[in-house]
C-alpha positions in Angstrom: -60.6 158.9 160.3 -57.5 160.4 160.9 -54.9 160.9 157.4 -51.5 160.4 158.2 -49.1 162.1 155.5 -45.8 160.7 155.0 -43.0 162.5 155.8 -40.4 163.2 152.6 -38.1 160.6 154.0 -40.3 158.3 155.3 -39.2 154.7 153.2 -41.7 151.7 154.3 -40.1 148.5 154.2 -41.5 144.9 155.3 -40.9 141.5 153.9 -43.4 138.4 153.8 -43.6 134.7 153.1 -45.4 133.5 150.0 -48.7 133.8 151.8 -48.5 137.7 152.9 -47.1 136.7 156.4 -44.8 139.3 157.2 -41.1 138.0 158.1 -39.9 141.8 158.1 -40.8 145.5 159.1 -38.5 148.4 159.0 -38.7 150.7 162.3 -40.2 153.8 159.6 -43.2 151.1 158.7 -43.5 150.3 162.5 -43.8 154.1 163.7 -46.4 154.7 160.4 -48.6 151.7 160.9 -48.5 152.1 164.5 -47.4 148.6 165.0 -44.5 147.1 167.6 -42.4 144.8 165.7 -43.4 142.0 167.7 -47.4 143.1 166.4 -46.3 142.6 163.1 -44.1 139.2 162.7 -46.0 136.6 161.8 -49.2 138.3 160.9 -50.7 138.6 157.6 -49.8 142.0 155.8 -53.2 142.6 155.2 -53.5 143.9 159.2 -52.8 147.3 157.1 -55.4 146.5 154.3 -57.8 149.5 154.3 -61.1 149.0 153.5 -61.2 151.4 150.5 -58.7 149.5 148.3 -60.2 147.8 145.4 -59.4 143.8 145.5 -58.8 144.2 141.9 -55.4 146.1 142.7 -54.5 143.4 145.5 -55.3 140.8 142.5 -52.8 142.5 140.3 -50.1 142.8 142.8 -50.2 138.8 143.5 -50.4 137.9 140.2 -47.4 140.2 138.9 -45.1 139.0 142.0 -45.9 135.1 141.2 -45.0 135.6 137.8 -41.3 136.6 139.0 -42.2 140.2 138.1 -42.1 143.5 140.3 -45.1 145.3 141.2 -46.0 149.5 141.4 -49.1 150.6 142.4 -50.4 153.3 144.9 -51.6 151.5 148.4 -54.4 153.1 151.0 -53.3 151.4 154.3 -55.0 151.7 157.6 -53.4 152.3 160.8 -53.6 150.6 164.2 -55.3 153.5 165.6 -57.8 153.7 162.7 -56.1 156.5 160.7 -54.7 155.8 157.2 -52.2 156.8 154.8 -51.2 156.7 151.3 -48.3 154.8 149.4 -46.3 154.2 146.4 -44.9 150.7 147.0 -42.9 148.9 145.0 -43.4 144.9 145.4 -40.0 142.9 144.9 -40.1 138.7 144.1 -37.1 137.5 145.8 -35.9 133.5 146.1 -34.4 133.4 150.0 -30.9 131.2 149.0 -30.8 129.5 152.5 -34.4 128.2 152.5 -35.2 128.2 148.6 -38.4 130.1 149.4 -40.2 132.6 147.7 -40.4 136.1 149.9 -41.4 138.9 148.8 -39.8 142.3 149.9 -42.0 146.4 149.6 -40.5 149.0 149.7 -43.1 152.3 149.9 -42.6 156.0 149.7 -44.6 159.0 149.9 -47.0 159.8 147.0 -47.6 163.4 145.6 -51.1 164.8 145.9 -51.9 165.0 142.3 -50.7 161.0 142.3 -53.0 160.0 145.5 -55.6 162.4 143.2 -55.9 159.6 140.6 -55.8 157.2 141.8 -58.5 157.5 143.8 -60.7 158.7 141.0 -59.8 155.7 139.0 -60.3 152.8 142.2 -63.7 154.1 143.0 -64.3 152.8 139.1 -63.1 149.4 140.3 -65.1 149.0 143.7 
């Protein structure tokens, strides 16, 4: 399995429904994921769950955003050509004013070495 290593400038965006369907996907999250657009609306967000993460750090994210709060946390995603890559993401609650629903929008970057590092020493503890 190919690692793909984000670029300095890379910035991931997407933006889903209440439910993890995604609404939204910025062309840099399109070209990383390996994903059209059109592959990507209206699918859940977890098309780019990787196997490895822990479903203790998935737990956490859902039950910070619920709460109103925004979530950070390092993210192992899997590509569509069965590659992966590392993230920092940072998970924004947001209340859409036309429809009164709750979306929520990510926004990820590329993580250092040392931080991917860690993290991965401390979710092989949680699997």
């Amino acid at each position: 399995m190919q690692e793909y290593v984000l670029k300095s400038d890379d910035f991931l965006v997407s933006q889903t429904d209440e439910k993890g369907v995604i609404l939204f996907a910025n062309d840099d999250f399109c070209k990383v994921a390996g994903y059209t657009l059109n592959e990507l609306i209206g699918k859940p967000h977890s098309i780019v769950r990787h196997r490895d993460m822990p479903h203790a750090a998935f737990k956490d994210l859902w039950d910070t955003v619920k709460k109103g709060k925004v979530w950070n946390g390092y993210v192992k995603n899997s590509m569509k050509n069965g590659g992966f890559y590392w993230v920092y993401a940072t998970v924004y609650p947001l209340n859409d004013e036309t429809t009164h629903k709750k979306t929520y929008m990510s926004c990820r970057r590329k993580p250092s070495k040392q931080e991917i590092a860690d993290v991965q020493q401390l979710y092989k503890k949680l699997q």
